[in-house]
C-alpha positions in Angstrom: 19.6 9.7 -26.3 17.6 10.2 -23.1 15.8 8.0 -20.9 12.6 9.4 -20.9 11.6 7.1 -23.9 12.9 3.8 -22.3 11.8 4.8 -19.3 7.9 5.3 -20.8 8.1 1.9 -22.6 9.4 -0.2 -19.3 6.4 1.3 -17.7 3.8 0.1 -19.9 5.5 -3.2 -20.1 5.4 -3.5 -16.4 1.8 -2.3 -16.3 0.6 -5.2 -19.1 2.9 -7.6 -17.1 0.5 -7.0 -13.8 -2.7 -6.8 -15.9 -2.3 -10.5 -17.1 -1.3 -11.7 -14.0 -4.4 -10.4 -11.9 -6.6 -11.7 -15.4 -4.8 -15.7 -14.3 -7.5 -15.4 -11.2 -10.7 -16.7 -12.4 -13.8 -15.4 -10.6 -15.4 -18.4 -8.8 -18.9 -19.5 -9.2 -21.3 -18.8 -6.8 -21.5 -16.1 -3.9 -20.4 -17.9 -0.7 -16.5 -17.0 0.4 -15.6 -20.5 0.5 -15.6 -20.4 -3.3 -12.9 -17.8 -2.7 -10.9 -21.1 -2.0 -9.3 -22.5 -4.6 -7.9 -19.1 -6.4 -5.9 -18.5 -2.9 -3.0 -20.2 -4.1 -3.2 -17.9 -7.1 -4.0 -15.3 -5.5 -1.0 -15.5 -2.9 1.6 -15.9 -6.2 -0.2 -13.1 -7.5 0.4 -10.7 -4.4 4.3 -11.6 -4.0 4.8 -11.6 -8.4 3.0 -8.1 -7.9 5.8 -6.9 -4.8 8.4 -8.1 -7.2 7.1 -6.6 -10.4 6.8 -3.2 -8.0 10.5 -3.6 -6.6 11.8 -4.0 -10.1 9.5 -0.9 -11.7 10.8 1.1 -8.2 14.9 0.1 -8.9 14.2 0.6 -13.0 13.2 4.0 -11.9 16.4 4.9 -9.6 18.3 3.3 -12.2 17.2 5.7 -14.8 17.2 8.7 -12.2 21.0 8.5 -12.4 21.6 7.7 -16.3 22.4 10.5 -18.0 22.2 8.5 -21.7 21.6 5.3 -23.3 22.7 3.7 -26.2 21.9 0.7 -28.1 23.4 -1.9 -26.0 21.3 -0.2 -22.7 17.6 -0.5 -25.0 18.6 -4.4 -25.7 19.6 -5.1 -22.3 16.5 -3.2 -20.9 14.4 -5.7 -23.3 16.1 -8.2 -22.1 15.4 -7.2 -18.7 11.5 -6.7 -19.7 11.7 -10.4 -21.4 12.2 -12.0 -18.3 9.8 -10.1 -16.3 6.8 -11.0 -19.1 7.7 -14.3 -18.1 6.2 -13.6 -14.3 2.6 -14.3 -15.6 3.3 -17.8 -16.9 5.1 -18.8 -13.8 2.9 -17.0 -11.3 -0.4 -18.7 -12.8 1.9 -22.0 -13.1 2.9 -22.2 -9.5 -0.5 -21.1 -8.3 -2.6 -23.4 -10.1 -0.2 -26.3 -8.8 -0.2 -25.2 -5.5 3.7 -24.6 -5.2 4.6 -28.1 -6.4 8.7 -28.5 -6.9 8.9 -27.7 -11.1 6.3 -25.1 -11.0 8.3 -23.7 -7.7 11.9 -24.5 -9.4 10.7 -22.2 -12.9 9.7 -19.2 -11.0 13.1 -19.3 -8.8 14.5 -19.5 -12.5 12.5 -16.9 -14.1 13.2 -14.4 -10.8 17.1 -15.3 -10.9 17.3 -14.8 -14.5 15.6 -11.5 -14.1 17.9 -10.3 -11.6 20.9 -11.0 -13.6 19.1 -9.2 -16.5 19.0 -6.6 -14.4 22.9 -6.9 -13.5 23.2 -6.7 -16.7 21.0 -3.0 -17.6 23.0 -1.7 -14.7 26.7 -2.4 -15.8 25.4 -1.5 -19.8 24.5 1.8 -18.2 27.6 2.4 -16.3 29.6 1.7 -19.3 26.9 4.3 -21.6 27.9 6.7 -18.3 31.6 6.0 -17.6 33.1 4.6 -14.3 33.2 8.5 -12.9 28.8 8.6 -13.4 26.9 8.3 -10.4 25.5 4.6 -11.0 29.4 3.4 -11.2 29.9 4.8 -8.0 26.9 3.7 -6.2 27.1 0.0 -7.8 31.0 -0.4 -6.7 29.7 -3.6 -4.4 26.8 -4.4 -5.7 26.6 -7.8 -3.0 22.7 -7.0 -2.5 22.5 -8.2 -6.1 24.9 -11.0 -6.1 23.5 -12.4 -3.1 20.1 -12.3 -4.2 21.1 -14.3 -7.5 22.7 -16.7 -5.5 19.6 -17.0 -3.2 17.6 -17.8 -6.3 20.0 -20.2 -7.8 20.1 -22.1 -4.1 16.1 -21.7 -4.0 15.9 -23.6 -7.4 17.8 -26.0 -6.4 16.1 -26.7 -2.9 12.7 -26.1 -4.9 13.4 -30.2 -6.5 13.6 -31.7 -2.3 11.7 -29.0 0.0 9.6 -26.5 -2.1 8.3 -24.8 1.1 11.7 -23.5 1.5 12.4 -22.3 -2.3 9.0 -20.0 -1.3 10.7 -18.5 1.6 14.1 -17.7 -0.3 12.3 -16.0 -2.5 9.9 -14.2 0.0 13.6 -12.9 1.8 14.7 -11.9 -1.2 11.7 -9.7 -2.1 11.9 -8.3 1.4 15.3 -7.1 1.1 15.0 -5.2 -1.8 11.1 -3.5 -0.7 13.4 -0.4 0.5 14.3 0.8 -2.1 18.1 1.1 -3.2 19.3 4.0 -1.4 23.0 4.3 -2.9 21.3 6.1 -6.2 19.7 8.4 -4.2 22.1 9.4 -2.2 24.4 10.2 -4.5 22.1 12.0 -6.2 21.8 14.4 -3.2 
């Protein structure tokens, strides 16, 4: 089996995904920009659940640049992966509406660890479709870019209960680091 199907479904997942989140930020009465107020919170969970729903479509996409087949264990660990990132709406209109209090703060560090280990998890089901001599196997040897970003999440979660301010900018490092997209796939691919 090819990619080309998975890789057409994760893309309208991801597109839905944004769609509800933008749909969270209700358009304020009246005309003056100081109604523009109260949605800022929202809006500013919507911007960085928007850069993180990008950097996962943009590493989905190098991911299945280099897999040359799927099987049935790489579609259920894709859904897995696309579970998790459904959730972003929830928490991204949760955290936003509460102005980054510390549960609100705590379930989106949650949600965006758990997503990253889902997505551990599509890339070692698709180096075992591919075998240890593919081209993911090789790039993802060391994969400490993901490891330390789940264990940024898992400390952000924690600090979200004492210092949410903090949790935000865990988070906000994270989705920096990976904005550049993960250049091992490509080039090995070249």
């Amino acid at each position: 089996m090819t990619t080309n199907r998975l890789e057409a479904f994760s893309d309208g997942v991801l597109a839905i995904i944004i769609t509800i989140m933008v749909l969270e930020m209700k358009v304020p009465e009246g005309a003056e920009f100081s109604t523009l107020a109260p949605i800022f919170p929202v809006f500013l969970t919507y911007l960085g659940s928007f850069v993180y729903v990008g950097i996962y479509w943009n590493n989905h996409h190098h991911l299945m640049q280099a897999t040359e087949k799927v099987n049935g264990k790489v579609l259920w660990a894709n859904l897995h992966l696309l579970f998790w990132l459904s959730l972003f709406p929830f928490v991204t209109g949760w955290m936003g509406e509460n102005h980054f209090e510390n549960n609100p703060v705590a379930l989106y560090g949650l949600v965006l660890m758990m997503a990253a280990i889902a997505f551990k998890i599509l890339s070692n089901s698709v180096i075992k479709a591919n075998g240890t001599e593919s081209v993911l196997a090789i790039a993802y040897q060391k994969d400490y870019k993901g490891n330390a970003s789940i264990l940024v999440y898992l400390i952000g979660v924690i600090i979200s209960f004492f210092i949410p301010l903090i949790s935000i900018i865990l988070y906000i490092a994270v989705a920096i680091v990976w904005l550049i997209p993960d250049k091992r796939i490509e080039k090995l691919l070249k």
